[in-house]
C-alpha positions as CSV (number, residue, x, y, z in Angstrom):
1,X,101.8,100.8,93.3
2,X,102.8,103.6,91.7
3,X,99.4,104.0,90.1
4,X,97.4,103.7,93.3
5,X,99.9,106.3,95.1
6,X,99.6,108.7,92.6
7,X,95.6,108.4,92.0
8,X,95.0,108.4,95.8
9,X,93.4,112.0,96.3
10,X,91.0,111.7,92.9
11,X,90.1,108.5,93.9
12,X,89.4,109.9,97.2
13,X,87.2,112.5,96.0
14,X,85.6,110.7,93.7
15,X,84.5,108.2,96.4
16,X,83.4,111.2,98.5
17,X,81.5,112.5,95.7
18,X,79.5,109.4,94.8
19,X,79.2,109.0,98.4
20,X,77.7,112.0,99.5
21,X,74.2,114.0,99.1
22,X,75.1,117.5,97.7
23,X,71.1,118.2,97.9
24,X,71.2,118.2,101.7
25,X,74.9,119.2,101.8
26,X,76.2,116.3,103.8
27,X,79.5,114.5,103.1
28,X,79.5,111.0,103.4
29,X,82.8,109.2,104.3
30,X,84.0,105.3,103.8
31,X,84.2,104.7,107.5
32,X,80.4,105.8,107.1
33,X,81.2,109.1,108.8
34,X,78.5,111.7,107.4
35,X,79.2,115.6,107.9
36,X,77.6,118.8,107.1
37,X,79.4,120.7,103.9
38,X,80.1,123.5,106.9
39,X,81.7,120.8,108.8
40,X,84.4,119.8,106.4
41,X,85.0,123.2,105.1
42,X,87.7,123.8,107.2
43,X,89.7,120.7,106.0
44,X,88.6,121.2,102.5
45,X,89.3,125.0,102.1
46,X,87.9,126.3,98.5
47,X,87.8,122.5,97.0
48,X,84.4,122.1,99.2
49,X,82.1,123.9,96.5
50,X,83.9,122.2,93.5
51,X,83.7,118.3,95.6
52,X,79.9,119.5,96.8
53,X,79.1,120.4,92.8
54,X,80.9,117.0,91.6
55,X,78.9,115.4,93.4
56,X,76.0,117.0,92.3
57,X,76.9,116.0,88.6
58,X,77.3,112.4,90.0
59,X,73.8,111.9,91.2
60,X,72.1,113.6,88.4
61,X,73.6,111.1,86.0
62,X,72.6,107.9,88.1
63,X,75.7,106.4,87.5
64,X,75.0,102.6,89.3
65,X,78.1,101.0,90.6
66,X,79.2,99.1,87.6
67,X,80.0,102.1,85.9
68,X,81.4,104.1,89.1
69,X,83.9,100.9,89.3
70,X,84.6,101.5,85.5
71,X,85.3,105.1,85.8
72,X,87.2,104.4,89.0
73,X,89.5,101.9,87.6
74,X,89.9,104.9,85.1
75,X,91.1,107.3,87.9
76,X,93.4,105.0,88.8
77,X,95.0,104.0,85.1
78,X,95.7,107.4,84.0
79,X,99.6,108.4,82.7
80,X,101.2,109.1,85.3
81,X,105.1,110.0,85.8
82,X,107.4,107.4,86.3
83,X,105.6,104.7,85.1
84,X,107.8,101.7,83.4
85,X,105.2,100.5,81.0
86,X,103.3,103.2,79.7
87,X,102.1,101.2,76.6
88,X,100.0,98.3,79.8
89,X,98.6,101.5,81.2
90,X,97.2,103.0,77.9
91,X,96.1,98.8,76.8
92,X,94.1,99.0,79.8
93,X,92.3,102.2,80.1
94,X,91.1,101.4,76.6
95,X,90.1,97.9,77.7
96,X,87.9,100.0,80.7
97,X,86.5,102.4,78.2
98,X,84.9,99.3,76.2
99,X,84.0,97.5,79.6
């Protein structure tokens, strides 16, 4: 739990990012929810250009959804603080990195 809690706005924006289409500056949402970049900029603040830029990294490497699960899971098993079992954590980020 501790994991997801902690990973919850990277793997947020990560989503968004793979999500979206920085080329006609439209956010795309989970709920399916698409917005212009000046739509969300209110909510975003200054992280819009850095979110609307990731994303444009994202589609020029054609990452397919195998590997966006891989580097999500990755999001998700970094160290965090807290954790009781550092030593599972690091086991199974290096067990995604091979995947």
């Amino acid at each position: 739990v501790l994991l997801l809690e902690s990973a919850f706005l990277e793997l947020f924006i990560l989503r968004l990012a793979y999500r979206s289409k920085p080329d006609e500056a439209k956010l795309i949402f989970c709920s399916g929810v698409v917005l212009h970049r000046a739509q969300c900029v209110r909510g975003f603040g200054d992280w819009i250009d850095s979110i609307m830029d990731f994303s444009a990294s994202l589609q020029r490497m054609s990452i397919d959804v195998a590997a966006f699960s891989c580097l999500a899971a990755l999001v998700i098993m970094t160290d965090r603080h807290g954790l009781r079992e550092p030593k599972k954590v690091e086991d199974l980020q290096n067990k995604i990195g091979r995947a």
